[in-house]
N, C-alpha and C positions, 0 to 999 in steps of 0.2 A: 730585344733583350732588355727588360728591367728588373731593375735591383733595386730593392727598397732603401737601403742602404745608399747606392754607388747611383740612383737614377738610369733615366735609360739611354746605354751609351749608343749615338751615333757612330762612331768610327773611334782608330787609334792607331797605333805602333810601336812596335818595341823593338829595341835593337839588342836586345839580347837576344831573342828570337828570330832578328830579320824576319817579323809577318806587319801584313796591315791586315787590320780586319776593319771592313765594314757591315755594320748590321743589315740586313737582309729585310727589316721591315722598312726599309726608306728607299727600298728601289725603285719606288716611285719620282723619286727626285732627277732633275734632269743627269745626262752623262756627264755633261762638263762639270753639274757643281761635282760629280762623284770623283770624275778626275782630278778635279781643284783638292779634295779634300784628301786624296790620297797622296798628293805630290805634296802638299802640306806637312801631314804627317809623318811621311817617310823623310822627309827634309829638315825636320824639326828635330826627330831621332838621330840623322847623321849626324847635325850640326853638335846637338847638345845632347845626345846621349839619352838611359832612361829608355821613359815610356811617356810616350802621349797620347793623351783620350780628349776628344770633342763628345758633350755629353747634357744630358738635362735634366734639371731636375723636377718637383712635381706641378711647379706654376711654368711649367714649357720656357724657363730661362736656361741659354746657354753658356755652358763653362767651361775653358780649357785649361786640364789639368795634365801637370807631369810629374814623376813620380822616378826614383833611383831605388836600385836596390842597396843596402847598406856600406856594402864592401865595393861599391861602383865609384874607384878612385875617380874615374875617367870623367864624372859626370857634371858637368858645368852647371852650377846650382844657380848661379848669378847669372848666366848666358839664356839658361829656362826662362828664368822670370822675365831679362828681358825682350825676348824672342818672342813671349806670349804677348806683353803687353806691345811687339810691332802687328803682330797677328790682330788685337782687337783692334788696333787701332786701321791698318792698311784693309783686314778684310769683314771690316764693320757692318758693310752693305752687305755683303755674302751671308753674316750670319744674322741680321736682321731677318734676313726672306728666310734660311733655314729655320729662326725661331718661330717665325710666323706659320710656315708649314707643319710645322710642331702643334703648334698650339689649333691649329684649325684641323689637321687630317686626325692627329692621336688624341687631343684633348675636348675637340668637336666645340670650338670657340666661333662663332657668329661673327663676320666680321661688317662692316659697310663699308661700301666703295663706294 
């Protein structure tokens, strides 16, 4: 799923909805990262409310974005930000090889080993 606008999102979830979705074009990826990213996401939502999306945009750089709806008293806006910023920092390696599988399987990047 890409969006010109929004990039194309790897995963997300929302806890107004209680759903996770993952994109269906990365089911190439191993089961563990997919399990990692769903216990991520759905963890992220419990904690801090909102919605979160793993996502990329058109140089195959990866973003974690979250997002409240207006009237979402609940929604820890200071806990997001820094929940994301343990996220880049704890699961760094994770999304290093997630961006690189980006960038080589969708963006058809050459790489040398």
């Amino acid at each position: 799923m890409y969006d010109e606008n929004e990039g194309c999102v790897l995963c997300g979830a929302s806890s107004y909805e209680k759903k996770y979705y993952f994109n269906k074009e990365f089911s190439k990826l191993p089961d563990q990262v997919k399990d990692t990213l769903q216990v991520m996401c759905v963890e992220f939502t419990e904690k801090c409310g909102g919605t979160f999306v793993i996502k990329f945009n058109d140089e195959g750089e990866l973003s974690l974005v979250t997002d409240a709806e207006e009237a979402d008293a609940l929604y820890d806006e200071i806990g997001a930000e820094l929940e994301i910023k343990n996220l880049q920092s704890t699961q760094r390696q994770l999304f290093e090889e997630i961006s690189l599988f980006y960038r080589v399987v969708f963006l058809g990047e050459k790489i040398d080993l």
